[in-house]
C-alpha positions in Angstrom: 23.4 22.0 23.0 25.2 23.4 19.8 21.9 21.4 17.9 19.4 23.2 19.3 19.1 26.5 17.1 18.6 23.7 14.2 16.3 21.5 15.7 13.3 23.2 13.7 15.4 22.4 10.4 16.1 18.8 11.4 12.3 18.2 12.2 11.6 19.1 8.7 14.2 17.3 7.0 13.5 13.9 9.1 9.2 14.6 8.1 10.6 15.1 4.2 12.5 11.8 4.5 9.5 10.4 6.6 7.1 11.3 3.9 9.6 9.9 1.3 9.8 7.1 2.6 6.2 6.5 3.0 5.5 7.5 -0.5 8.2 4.8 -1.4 6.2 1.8 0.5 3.3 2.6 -1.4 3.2 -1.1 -3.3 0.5 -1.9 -5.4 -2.0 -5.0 -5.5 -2.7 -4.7 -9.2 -2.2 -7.5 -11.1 -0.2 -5.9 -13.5 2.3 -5.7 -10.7 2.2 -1.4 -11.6 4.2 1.3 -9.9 2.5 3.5 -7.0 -0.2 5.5 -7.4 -0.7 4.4 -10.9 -0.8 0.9 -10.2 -4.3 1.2 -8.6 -5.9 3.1 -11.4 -7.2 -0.1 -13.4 -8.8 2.3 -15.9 -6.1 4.5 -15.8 -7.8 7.7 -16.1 -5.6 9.0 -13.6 -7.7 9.2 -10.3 -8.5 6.0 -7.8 -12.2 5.4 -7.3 -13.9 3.7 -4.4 -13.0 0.2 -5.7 -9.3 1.0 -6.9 -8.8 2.5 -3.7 -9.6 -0.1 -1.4 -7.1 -2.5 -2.4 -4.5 0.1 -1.6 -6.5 1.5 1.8 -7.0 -2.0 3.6 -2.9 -2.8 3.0 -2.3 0.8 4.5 -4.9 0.9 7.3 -3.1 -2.4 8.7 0.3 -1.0 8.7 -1.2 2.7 10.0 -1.5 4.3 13.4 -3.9 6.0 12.0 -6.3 4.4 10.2 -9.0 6.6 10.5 -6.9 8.9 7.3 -7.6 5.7 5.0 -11.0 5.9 4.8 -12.3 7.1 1.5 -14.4 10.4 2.6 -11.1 11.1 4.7 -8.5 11.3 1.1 -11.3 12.1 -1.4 -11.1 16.1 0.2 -12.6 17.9 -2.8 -15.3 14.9 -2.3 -15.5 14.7 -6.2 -16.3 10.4 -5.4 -12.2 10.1 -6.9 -9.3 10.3 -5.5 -6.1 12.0 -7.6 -2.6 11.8 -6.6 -2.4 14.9 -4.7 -5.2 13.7 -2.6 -3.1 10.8 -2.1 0.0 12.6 -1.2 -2.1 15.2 1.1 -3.6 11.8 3.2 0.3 10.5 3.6 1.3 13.8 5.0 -1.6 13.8 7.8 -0.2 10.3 8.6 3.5 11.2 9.0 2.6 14.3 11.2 0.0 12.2 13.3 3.1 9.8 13.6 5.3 12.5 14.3 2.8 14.0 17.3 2.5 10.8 18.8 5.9 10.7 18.9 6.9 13.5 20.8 
């Protein structure tokens, strides 16, 4: 098949637009009605702690294959008892490539 020597660059193009898209559904339950990440951080000090993260985890473990990723201890990887966007980012990544894996 003429795809086949680019079948390694599709894979990462369709996990770029998979991630994407997943940061993209990230919808806040703030009041305030605030972007993404952001939107969580009531005290905006720029990192999620156990109770601004919740809100967000529960809507995502729902929706999740994985819900194991959600749990706080799981995103919170430097285990500083916050959580800062990267750490946010790095936890949607594992979901997409679990997603991916069960996939195949």
């Amino acid at each position: 098949m003429i795809l086949k020597p680019y079948s390694q660059l599709l894979k990462s193009i369709l996990l770029a637009g998979s991630i994407a898209l997943s940061l993209a559904s990230i919808q806040p339950v703030a009041a305030d009605g605030g972007g993404t990440y952001s939107g969580y951080d009531a005290n905006r000090d720029g990192y999620l702690d156990r109770d601004e993260f919740e809100p967000f985890a529960q809507a995502r473990r729902k929706r999740s294959a994985s819900p194991d990723i959600w749990a706080f201890e799981s995103v919170d990887s430097d285990t500083d008892g916050r959580i800062s966007e990267q750490e946010m980012v790095n936890a949607l990544i594992r979901e997409v490539a679990q997603k991916q894996r069960r996939n195949r």
